[in-house]
N, C-alpha and C positions, 0 to 999 in steps of 0.2 A: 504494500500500500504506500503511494507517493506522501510525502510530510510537503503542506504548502505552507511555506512561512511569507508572511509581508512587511513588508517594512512601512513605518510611519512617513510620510510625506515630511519633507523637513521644510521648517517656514523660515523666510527668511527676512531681511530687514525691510520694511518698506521704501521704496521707493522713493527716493528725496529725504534721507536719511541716512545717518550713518551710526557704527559705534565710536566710541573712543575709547581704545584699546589699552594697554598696563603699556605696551612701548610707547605711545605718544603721550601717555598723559601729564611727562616734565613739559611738552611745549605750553599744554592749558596752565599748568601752576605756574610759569611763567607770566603769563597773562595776569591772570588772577593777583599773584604773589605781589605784580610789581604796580597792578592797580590801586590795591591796599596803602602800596608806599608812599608812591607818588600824590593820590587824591587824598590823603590823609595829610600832608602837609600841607594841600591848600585848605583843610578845614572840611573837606568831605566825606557825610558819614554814609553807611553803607546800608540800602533798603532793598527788602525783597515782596516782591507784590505775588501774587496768584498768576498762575499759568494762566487759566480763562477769566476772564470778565463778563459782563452783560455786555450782549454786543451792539447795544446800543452807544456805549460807552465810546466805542471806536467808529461808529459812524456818524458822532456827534464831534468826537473828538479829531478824529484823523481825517476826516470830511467822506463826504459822498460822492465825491466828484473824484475819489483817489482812486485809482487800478489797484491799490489794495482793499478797499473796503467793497469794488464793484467785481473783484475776478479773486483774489486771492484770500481771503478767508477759511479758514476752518470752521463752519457754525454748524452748531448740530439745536436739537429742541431735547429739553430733560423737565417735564414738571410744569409744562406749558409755558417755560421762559426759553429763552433766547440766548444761547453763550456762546460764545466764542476762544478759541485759542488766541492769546494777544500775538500780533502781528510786528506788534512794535512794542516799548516799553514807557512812552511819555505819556500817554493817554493811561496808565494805569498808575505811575506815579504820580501824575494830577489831582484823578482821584483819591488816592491814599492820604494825600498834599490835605484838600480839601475835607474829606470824611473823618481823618485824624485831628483836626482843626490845627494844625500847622502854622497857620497862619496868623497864630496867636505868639510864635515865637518873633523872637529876631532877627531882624533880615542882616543878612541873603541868610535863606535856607538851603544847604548846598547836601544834595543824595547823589550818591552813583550807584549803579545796578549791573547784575552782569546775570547771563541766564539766556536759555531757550526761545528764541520766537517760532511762531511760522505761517509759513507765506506760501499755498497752494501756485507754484510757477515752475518754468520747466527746468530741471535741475541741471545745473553745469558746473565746471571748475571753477570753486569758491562760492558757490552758489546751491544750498541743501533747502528742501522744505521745513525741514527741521533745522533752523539755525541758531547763530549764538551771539550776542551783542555785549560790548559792555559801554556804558554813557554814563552821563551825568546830567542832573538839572539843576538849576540855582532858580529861586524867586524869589522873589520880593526890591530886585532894583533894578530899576527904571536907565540909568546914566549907561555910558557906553563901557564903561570901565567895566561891567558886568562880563560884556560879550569880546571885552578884550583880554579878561582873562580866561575865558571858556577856553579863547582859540588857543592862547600860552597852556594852557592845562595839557589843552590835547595833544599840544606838539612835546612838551615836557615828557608825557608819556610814552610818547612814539619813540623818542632820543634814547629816555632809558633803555626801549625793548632795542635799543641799537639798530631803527631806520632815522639814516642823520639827510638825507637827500629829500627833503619837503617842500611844497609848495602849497600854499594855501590861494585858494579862488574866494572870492568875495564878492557880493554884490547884497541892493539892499532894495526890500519890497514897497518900502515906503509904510502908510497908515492906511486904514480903509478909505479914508478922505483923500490924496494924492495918487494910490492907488485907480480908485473908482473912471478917473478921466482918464489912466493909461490906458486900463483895458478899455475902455471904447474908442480909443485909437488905434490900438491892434487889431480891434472888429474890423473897423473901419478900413483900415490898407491890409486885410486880409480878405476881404466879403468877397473879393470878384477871385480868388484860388479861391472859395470854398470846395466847391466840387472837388479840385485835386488834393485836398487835403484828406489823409488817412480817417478810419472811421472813427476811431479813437479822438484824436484833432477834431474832427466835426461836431460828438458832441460835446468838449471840453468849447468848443468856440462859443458854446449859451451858457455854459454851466461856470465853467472857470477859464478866462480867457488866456491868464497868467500862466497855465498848466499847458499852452500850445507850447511855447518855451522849450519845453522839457521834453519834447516828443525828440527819440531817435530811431524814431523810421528815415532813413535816407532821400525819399523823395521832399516829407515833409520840409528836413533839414536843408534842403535846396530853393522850399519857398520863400521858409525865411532869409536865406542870404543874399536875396536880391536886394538890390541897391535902393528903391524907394519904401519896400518893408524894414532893410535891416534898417537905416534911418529911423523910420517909428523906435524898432524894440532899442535903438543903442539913444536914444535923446532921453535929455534929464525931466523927469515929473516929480522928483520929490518937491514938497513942503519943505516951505525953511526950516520945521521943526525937524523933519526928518533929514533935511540936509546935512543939519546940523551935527545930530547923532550920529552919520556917518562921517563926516568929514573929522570927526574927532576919533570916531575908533580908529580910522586911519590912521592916525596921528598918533597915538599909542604902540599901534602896532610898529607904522615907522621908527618910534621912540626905544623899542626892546629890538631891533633888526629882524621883526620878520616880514621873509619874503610874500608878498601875496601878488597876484595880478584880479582886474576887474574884470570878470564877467555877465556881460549885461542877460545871457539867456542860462543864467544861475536862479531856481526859480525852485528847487527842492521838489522832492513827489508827495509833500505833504500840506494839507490846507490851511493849518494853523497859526505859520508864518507870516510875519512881518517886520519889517525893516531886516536886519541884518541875516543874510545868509550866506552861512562857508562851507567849502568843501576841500580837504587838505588830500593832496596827492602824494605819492611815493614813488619814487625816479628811481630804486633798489631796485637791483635783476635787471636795469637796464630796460624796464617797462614802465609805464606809467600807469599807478594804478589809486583810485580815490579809497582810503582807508578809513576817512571820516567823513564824517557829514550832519549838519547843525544849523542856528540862527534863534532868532529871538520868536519868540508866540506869546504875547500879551496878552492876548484877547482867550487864551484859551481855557485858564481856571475859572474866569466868571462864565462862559460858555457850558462849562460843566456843572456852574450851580456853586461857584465860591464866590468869595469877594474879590475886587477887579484887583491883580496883582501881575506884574509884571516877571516874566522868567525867560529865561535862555538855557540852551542846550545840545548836547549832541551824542552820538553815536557810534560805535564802531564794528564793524563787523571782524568777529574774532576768527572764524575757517580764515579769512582772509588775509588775517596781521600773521597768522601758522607759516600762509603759504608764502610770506613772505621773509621768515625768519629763520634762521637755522636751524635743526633738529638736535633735540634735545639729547643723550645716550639715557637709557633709564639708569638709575644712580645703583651702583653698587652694593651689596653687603658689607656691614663693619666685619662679617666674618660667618662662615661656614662652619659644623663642627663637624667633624671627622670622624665615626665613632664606630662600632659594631654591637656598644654597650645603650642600648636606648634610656636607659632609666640615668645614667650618669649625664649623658648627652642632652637629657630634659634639665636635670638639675641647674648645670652649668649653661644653658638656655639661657632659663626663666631669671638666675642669676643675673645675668650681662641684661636682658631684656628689661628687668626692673632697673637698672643701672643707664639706662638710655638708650642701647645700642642693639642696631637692627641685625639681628640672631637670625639663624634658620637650621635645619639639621636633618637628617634623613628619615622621615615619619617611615618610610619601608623599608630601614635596614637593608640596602643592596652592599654590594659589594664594596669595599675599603678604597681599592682603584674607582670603580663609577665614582664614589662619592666624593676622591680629592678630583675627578673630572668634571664635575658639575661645580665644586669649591671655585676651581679655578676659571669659571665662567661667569660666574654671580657676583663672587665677594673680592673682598682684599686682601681677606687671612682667610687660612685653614688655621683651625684648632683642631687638634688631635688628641684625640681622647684614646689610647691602645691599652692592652692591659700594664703596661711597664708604668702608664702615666695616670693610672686610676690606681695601681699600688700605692705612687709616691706622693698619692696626691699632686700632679703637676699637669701641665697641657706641653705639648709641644706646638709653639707660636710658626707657622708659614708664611712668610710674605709674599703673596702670589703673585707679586710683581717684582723682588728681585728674587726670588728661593729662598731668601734666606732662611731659615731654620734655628730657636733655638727654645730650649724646654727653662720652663718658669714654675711658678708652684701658684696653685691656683688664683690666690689672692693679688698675683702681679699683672695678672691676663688684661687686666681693663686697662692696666698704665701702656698698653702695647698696643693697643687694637684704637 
């Protein structure tokens, strides 16, 4: 009689995801490790919000007119509410901003955030459904100094992960009031391309005119560079108020020597924006690549139901800062122990373990060779636990990086490793 055996289908990661593995994970504690350092000097404390939100949340906050709030969401129904996977992390610390009453402290209130987004789009290099940002937001001041140190923060922190090759793009939205007259001049020397403009562009041309801007579809990007439209988008509309704010962050910025150039069709994928928005490049690898990206949203705690408070902020996509940094080696063992005596080999463990020092030893007792061959791939010492060294009470110390070799008496082991 034939035995039919079957094997369980094996699942595997979804699609637009990844794991992060024990060999990559020194690149993430690098991130992490050096966010801590750096934002914690300028005074920034560290907040973590909820994976989902009401996804209201996000289409009040991130606007409705965004290709993320109209194509890339995660929203499912539980309970007959409406949630969502956050797509972004500003819209959720606004909230927290506001519902915690925050705004009861003293200004600037400065948080950074690091953690999972995601964004239903089609996945490519540096580009996951499941992604991973880390930012900062500050509120409560209004003067440019705010957003000129946003921009310092974020370069300070890119310097540390060692990208020194930055450029930072700037350009500034203006107010809802100096705004308002730009976009109907854009209507207006765009109306006769409607038709060839992409369909995306067609309905941002009633919804948000300021979001043509930002289209890179390649024909679009051709409309705009003709010579009687790009005139409209490159001429000045700001208010003197907002003039003003800009022409002084400028001046800050000149004042610390950072590099920035002006782009007039800098316009961010978010609707919450105004006046000041940056996007800081990376010229490492010999590519150019935007690692951050930020500006100021006023208008967008009282839009959620706070009091009208002024904040700035930004963003970093972290697969991205990976691909652009070195790789980490996963870090070593203080030491391997050696042993064929398991109950001696736990003692002399738990000893050095309680003592601070990352221990390991062979839970299945193989062979005396496998086990100084696998010593010699993990750690920086072999301890050697044989019977000559469990008589005399002693280890024999290896240093798997010269050979060296010499026997101590147990209580000397920790001066050596």
């Amino acid at each position: 009689m034939a035995i039919i055996t079957y094997m369980a289908k094996i699942i595997n990661v979804i699609k637009g995801t990844k794991d992060i593995l024990p060999q990559d994970i020194e690149d993430w504690h690098r991130l992490e490790e050096t966010a801590l350092d750096v934002f914690s000097r300028y005074g920034y404390h560290e907040i973590r919000t909820p994976i989902f939100e009401a996804t209201e949340l996000f289409a009040r906050g991130v606007g409705d007119t965004t290709d993320i709030v109209n194509k890339e969401m995660y929203t499912f129904e539980k309970s007959d509410r409406s949630l969502t996977l956050r797509p972004e992390n500003t819209a959720g610390v606004v909230r927290s901003f506001i519902e915690n009453g925050m705004s009861r402290l003293s200004a600037p209130v400065k948080l950074w955030y690091k953690g999972p987004m995601f964004r239903y789009e089609r996945p490519q290099a540096g580009r996951q459904r499941q992604f991973h940002q880390v930012g900062i937001e500050m509120f409560g001041i209004k003067q440019p100094t705010a957003d000129a140190e946003a921009i310092l923060l974020a370069i300070e922190y890119l310097k540390a992960l060692g990208l020194n090759d930055l450029e930072v793009e700037l350009n500034s939205l203006g107010c809802p009031k100096c705004r308002e007259e730009y976009k109907a001049r854009i209507k207006e020397v765009l109306k006769p391309e409607f038709d060839n403009l992409c369909e995306d562009c067609q309905t941002r041309y009633e919804k948000n005119p300021l979001r043509l801007l930002d289209c890179k579809v390649e024909s679009c990007q051709a409309i705009y560079a003709k010579p009687e439209i790009k005139a409209v988008i490159q001429s000045d509309f700001l208010c003197d108020e907002c003039a003003q704010h800009y022409t002084q962050l400028k001046s800050y910025l000149n004042d610390t020597g950072v590099k920035y150039t002006e782009n007039k069709l800098l316009v961010r994928g978010l609707d919450y924006y105004n006046r000041t928005v940056f996007e800081i490049k990376s010229n490492d690898l010999g590519a150019q690549n935007a690692v951050c990206g930020g500006g100021r949203y006023d208008s967008l705690v009282k839009n959620l139901g706070g009091e009208d408070t002024p904040a700035v902020g930004w963003a970093m996509g972290m697969e991205r800062l990976n691909a652009l940094l070195p790789h980490i080696e996963t870090r070593k063992l203080d030491a391997f122990i050696v042993s064929n005596n398991s109950n001696e080999a736990f003692k002399l463990a738990q000893n050095l373990r309680a003592q601070g020092k990352n221990i390991e030893f062979d839970l299945s007792n193989k062979k005396f060779t496998k086990q100084l061959e696998k010593a010699s791939k993990v750690a920086k010492f072999a301890l050697i636990l044989g019977e000559d060294e469990i008589n005399a009470d002693e280890v024999s110390v290896k240093n798997l990086e010269t050979s060296e070799q010499i026997t101590v008496k147990r209580n000397e082991v920790l001066s050596l490793i």
